[in-house]
C-alpha positions as CSV (number, residue, x, y, z in Angstrom):
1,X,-10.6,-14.2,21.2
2,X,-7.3,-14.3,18.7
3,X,-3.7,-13.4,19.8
4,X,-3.4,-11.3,16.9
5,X,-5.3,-9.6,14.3
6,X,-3.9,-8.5,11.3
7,X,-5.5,-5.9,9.1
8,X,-4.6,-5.8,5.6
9,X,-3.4,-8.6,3.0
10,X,-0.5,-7.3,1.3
11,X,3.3,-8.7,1.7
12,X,3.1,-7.3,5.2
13,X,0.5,-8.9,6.1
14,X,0.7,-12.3,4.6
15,X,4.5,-12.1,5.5
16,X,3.6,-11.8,9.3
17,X,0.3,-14.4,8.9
18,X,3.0,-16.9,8.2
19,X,5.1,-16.1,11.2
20,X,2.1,-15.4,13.1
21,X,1.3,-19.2,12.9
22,X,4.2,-20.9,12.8
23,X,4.8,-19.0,16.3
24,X,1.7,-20.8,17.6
25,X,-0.6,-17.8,17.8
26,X,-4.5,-17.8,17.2
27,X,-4.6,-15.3,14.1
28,X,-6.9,-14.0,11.5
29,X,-6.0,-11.3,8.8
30,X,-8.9,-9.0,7.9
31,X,-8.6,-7.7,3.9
32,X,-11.6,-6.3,2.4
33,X,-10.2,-6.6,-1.3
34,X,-8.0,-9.1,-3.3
35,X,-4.9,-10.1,-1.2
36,X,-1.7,-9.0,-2.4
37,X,-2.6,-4.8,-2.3
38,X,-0.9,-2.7,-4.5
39,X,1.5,-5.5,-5.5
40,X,-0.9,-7.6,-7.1
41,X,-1.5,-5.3,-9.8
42,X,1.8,-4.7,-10.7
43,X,2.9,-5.8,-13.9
44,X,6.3,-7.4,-13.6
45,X,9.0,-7.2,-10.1
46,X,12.3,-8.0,-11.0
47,X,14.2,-7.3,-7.3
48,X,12.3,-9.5,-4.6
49,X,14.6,-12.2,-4.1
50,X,15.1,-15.4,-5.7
51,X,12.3,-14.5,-8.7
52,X,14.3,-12.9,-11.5
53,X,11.2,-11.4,-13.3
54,X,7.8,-12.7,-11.7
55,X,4.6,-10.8,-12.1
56,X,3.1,-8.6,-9.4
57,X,0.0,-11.1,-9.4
58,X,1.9,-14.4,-9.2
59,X,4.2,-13.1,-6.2
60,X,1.3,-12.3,-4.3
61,X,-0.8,-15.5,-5.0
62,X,2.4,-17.0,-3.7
63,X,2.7,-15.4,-0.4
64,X,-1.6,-16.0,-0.2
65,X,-0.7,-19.4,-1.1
66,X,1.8,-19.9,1.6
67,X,0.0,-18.2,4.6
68,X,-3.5,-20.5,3.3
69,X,-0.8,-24.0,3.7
70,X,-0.2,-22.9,7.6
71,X,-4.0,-22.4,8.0
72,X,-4.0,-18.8,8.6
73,X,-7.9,-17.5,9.0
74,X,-8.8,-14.9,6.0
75,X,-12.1,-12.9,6.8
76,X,-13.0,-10.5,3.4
77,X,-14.4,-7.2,5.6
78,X,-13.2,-3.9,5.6
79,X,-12.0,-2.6,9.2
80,X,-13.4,0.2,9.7
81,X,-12.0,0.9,13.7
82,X,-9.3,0.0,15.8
83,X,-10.5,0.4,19.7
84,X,-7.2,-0.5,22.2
85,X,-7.9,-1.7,25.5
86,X,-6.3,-2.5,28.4
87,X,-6.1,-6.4,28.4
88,X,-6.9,-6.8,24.9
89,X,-7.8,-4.7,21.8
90,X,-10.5,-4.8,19.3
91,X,-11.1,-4.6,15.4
92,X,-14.6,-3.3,14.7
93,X,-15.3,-4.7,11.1
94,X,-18.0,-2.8,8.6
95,X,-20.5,-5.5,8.9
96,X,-20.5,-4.5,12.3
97,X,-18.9,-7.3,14.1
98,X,-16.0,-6.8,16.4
99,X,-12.5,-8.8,17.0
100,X,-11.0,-9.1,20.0
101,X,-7.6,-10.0,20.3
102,X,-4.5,-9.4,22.5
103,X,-2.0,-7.7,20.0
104,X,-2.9,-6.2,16.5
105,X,-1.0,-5.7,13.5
106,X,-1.8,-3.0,10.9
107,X,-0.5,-3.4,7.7
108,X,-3.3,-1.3,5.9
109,X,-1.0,-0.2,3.2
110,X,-2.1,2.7,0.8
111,X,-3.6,4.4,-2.0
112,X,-2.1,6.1,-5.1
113,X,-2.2,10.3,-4.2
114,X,-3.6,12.2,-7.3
115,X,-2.4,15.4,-8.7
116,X,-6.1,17.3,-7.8
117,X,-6.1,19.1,-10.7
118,X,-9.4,20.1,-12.7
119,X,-11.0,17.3,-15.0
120,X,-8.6,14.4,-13.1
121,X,-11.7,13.2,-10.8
122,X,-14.6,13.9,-13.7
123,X,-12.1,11.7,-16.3
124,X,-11.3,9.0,-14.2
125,X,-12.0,5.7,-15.8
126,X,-12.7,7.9,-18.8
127,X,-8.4,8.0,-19.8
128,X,-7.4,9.3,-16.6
129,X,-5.6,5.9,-14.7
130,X,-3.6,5.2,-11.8
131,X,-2.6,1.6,-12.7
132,X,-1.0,1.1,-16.3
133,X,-0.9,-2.7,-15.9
134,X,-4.6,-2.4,-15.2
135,X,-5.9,0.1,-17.9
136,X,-2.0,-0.2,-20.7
137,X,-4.3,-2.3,-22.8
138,X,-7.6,0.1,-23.5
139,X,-5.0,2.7,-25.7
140,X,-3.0,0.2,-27.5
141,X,-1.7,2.2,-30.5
142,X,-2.2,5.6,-28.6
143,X,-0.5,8.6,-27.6
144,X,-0.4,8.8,-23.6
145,X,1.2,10.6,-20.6
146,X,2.7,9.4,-17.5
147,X,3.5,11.8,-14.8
148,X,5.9,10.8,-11.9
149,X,9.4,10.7,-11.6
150,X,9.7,7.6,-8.9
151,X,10.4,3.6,-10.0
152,X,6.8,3.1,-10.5
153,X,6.1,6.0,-13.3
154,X,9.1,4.8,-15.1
155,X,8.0,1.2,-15.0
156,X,4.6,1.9,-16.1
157,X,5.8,4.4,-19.2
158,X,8.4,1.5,-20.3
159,X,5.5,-1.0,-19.8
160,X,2.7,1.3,-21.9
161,X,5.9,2.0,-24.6
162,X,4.9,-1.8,-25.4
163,X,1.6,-0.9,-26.2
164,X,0.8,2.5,-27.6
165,X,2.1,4.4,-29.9
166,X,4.4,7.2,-28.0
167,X,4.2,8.1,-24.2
168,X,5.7,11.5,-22.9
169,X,7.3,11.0,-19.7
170,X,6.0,14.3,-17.1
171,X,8.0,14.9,-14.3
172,X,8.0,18.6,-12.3
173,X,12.0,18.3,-11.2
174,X,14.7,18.4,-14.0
175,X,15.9,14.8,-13.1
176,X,14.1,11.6,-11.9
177,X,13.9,9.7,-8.1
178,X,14.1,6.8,-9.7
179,X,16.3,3.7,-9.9
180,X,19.2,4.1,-12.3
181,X,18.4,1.0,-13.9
182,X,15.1,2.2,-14.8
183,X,16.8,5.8,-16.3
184,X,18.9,4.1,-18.3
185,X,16.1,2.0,-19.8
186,X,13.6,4.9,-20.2
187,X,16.2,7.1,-22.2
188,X,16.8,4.1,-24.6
189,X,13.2,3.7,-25.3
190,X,12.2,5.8,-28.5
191,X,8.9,5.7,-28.0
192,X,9.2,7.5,-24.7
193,X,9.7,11.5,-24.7
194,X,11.1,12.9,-21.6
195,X,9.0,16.8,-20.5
196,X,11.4,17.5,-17.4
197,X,10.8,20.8,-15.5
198,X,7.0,20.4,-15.6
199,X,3.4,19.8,-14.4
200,X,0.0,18.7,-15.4
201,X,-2.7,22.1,-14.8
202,X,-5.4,20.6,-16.2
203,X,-6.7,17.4,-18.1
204,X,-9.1,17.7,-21.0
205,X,-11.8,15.8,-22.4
206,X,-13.8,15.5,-25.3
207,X,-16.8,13.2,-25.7
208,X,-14.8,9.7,-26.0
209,X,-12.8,11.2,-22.7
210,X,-9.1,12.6,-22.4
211,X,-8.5,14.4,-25.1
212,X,-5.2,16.9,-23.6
213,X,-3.6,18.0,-20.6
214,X,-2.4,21.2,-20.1
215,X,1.1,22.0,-18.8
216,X,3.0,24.5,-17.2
217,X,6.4,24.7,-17.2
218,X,8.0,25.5,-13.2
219,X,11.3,27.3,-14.6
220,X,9.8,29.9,-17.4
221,X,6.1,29.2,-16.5
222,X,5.3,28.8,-20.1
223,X,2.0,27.2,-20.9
224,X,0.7,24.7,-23.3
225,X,-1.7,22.0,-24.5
226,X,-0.8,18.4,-25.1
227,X,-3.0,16.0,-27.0
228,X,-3.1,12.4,-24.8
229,X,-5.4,9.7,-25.0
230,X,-4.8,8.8,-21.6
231,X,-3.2,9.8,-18.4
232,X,-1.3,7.7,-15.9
233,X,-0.5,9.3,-12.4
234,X,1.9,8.2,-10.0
235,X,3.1,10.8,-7.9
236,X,3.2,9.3,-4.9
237,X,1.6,7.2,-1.9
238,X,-0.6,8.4,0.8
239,X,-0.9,5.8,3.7
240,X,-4.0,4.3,4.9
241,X,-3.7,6.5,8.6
242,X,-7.3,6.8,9.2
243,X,-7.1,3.4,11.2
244,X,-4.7,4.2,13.8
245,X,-6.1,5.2,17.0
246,X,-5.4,8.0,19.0
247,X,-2.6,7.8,21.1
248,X,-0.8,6.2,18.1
249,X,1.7,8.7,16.5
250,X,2.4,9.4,12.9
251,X,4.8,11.5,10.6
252,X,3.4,14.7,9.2
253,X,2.8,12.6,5.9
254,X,0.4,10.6,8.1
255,X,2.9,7.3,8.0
256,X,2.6,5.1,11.3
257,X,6.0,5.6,13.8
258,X,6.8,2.6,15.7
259,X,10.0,1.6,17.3
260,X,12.4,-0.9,16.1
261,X,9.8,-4.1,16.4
262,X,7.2,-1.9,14.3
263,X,5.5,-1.7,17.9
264,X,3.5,1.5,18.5
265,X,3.3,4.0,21.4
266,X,0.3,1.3,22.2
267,X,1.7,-1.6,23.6
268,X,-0.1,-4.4,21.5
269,X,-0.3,-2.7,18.3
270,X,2.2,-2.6,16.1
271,X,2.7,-1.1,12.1
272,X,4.1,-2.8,9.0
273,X,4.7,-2.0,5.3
274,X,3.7,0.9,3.4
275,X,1.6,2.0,6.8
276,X,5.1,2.8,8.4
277,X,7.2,5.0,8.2
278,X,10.1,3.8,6.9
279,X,13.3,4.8,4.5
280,X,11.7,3.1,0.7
281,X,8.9,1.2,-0.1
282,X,9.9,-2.1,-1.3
283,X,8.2,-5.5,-1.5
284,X,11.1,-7.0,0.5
285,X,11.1,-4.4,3.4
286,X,7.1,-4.7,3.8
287,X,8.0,-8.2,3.8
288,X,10.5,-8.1,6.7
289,X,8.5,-5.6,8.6
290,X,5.5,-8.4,8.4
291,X,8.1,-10.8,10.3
292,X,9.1,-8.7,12.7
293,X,6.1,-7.3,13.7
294,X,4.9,-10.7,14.3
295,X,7.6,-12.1,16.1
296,X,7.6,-9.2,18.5
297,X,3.6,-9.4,18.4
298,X,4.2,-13.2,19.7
299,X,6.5,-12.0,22.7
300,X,3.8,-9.5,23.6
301,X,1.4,-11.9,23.7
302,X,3.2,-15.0,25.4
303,X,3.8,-12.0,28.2
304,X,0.2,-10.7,27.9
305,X,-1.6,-14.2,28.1
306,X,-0.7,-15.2,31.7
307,X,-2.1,-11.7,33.0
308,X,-5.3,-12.4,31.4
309,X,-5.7,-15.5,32.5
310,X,-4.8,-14.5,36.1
311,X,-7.5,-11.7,36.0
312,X,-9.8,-13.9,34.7
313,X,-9.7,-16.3,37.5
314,X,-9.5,-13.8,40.5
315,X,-12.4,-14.1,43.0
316,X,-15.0,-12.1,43.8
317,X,-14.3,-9.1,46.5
318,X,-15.3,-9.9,49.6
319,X,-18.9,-8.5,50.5
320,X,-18.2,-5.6,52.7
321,X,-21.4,-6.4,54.9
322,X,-20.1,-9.8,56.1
C-alpha cells in the first residue's frame, strides 16, 4: 500500500517524486520507457532555469538523478488502468500486477500528433521522423523538410540546418506560433527556406524511402512536388488521455482539467504536465505542476490516512441472533 503513485517519468513526474518524498510519503513512480519523456530527446533547452544551454538528455538524468538520491521507488511497467476507489485507488500495471495507493498522480505526458497524410505511416523510419535530434544525423548533407510552425519545428529546422544541406521550413499559416527568438534565428539561417501558407498532401517514396512531398498551397490551392530526403513533423501534441478514468473530465483536445492543486473531479487523483490542461507546455511549468500536485497529494493523504486506519480497526457488527 503507497500514499502515492505516480505514473509517468518525465519533469512532472520526477519533479513531484522529489516532493513526494521529502514530504514523508510511501511513493513509487511507474515509467515504462526511459525517464525524462519527451525532454530527454531533445537536443539542447536553453530557458529552464539556472542551465544556460544544457541538453534535453542531461536535464533529465538530472532530475532522475535527484529523485534516485531521496530513494524514490522506480518500477519500469507500462500502466495500463487507473481503477479509483473509495478508500484508496489502484494502478493496474501490464504485467498484470496492481498498485494500491491512497492518492495518484498522473503525469503520463504525450505523443507527437502526425499529419495522417498518405505514405506518412508506410515511410516512417524510412525518412519520415518525429524527432530531429534522434534521426538529424542519418541525412547529413541532405535536402529535408520540417513542417510545424511552434518552438519545437523551429528548433529542430535550426538544429538539422547544422547538418544537411538545406531544410525548407512548412508551415499552413502565413506566420509562425513560435518564440520570437527562435524567428529571428530561423530567418538568419541561409540554409533554411521558409514555404508559409501551406501543407504537406502526400509524402513520396522511392526505394531508398522519402523521395518528395507533395504540397498544396491554402490561399491559391496550387499544387506541387518537392524533392526531400527526409520529413520531420511537429505539428503538435496529443495527451496521453486514455488513462484517466471515467468520472475524470478533460478538454475537447483530450487534456486532463483539474482545479488549482492539479486535483481532479476524483478526490485522490490529481494531473500534471503535458497531461493537463494548461496555458504552454514548458519544462518549468511541468515542473511546478509536479510540486504542486504532490504537495496537495500529501495533504490528501495526511487527511485520508486516519480514516483508513479507523475503518480498518472497527469491530465486527454485532450478530443479530444474540
Amino acid at each position: 500500500m503507497y500514499d502515492v503513485i505516480i505514473i509517468g517519468g518525465g519533469p512532472a513526474g520526477l519533479t513531484a517524486g522529489i516532493y513526494a518524498i521529502r514530504a514523508a510519503l510511501k511513493a513509487v513512480l511507474v515509467e515504462k520507457g526511459l525517464p525524462g519523456g519527451q525532454v530527454a530527446i531533445t537536443k539542447g533547452v536553453e530557458n529552464y532555469p539556472g542551465f544556460i544551454d544544457i541538453s534535453g538528455f542531461d536535464l533529465s538524468d538530472k532530475f532522475l538523478q535527484h529523485a534516485r538520491w531521496y530513494g524514490l521507488e522506480i518500477v519500469q511497467q507500462e500502466a495500463v488502468a487507473v481503477e479509483p476507489g473509495i478508500d484508496f485507488h489502484s494502478v493496474r500495471l501490464e504485467n498484470g500486477e496492481v498498485l494500491n495507493a491512497y492518492s495518484i498522480i498522473m503525469a503520463a505526458g504525450g505523443k507527437p500528433r502526425r499529419l495522417n497524410v498518405p505514405g506518412e505511416i508506410d515511410n516512417f523510419g524510412k525518412g519520415v521522423s518525429y524527432c530531429a535530434t534522434c534521426d538529424g544525423f542519418f541525412f547529413r548533407d541532405q535536402i529535408v523538410c520540417v513542417v510545424g510552425g511552434g518552438d519545437t519545428a523551429l528548433e529542430d529546422a535550426l538544429y538539422l540546418a547544422k547538418i544537411t544541406e538545406r531544410v525548407y521550413l512548412i508551415h499552413r499559416r502565413d506566420e509562425f506560433r513560435a518564440s520570437r527568438i527562435l524567428q529571428q534565428r530561423v530567418f538568419l539561417e541561409p540554409k533554411i527556406e521558409i514555404i508559409l501558407n501551406t501543407v504537406v498532401t502526400e509524402i513520396k517514396s522511392g526505394e531508398q524511402g522519402v523521395r518528395a512531398v507533395a504540397l498544396r498551397n491554402t490561399q491559391t490551392s496550387e499544387q506541387r512536388e518537392l524533392e526531400v530526403d527526409g520529413v520531420f513533423i511537429f505539428v503538435g501534441f496529443s495527451p496521453n488521455s486514455v488513462l484517466a478514468p471515467i468520472g475524470v473530465k478533460t478538454s475537447t483536445t483530450g487534456y486532463v482539467l483539474t482545479d488549482d492543486k492539479c486535483e481532479t473531479d476524483i478526490p485522490g487523483i490529481f494531473a500534471a504536465g503535458d497531461l493537463r490542461q494548461n496555458y504552454a507546455k514548458q519544462i518549468v511549468i511541468a515542473a511546478s505542476e509536479g510540486c504542486i500536485a504532490a504537495l496537495a497529494a500529501a495533504r490528501y493523504v495526511e487527511a485520508k490516512k486516519p480514516q483508513a486506519k479507523h475503518a480498518a480497526v472497527q469491530p465486527e457488527p454485532a450478530d443479530a441472533s444474540r
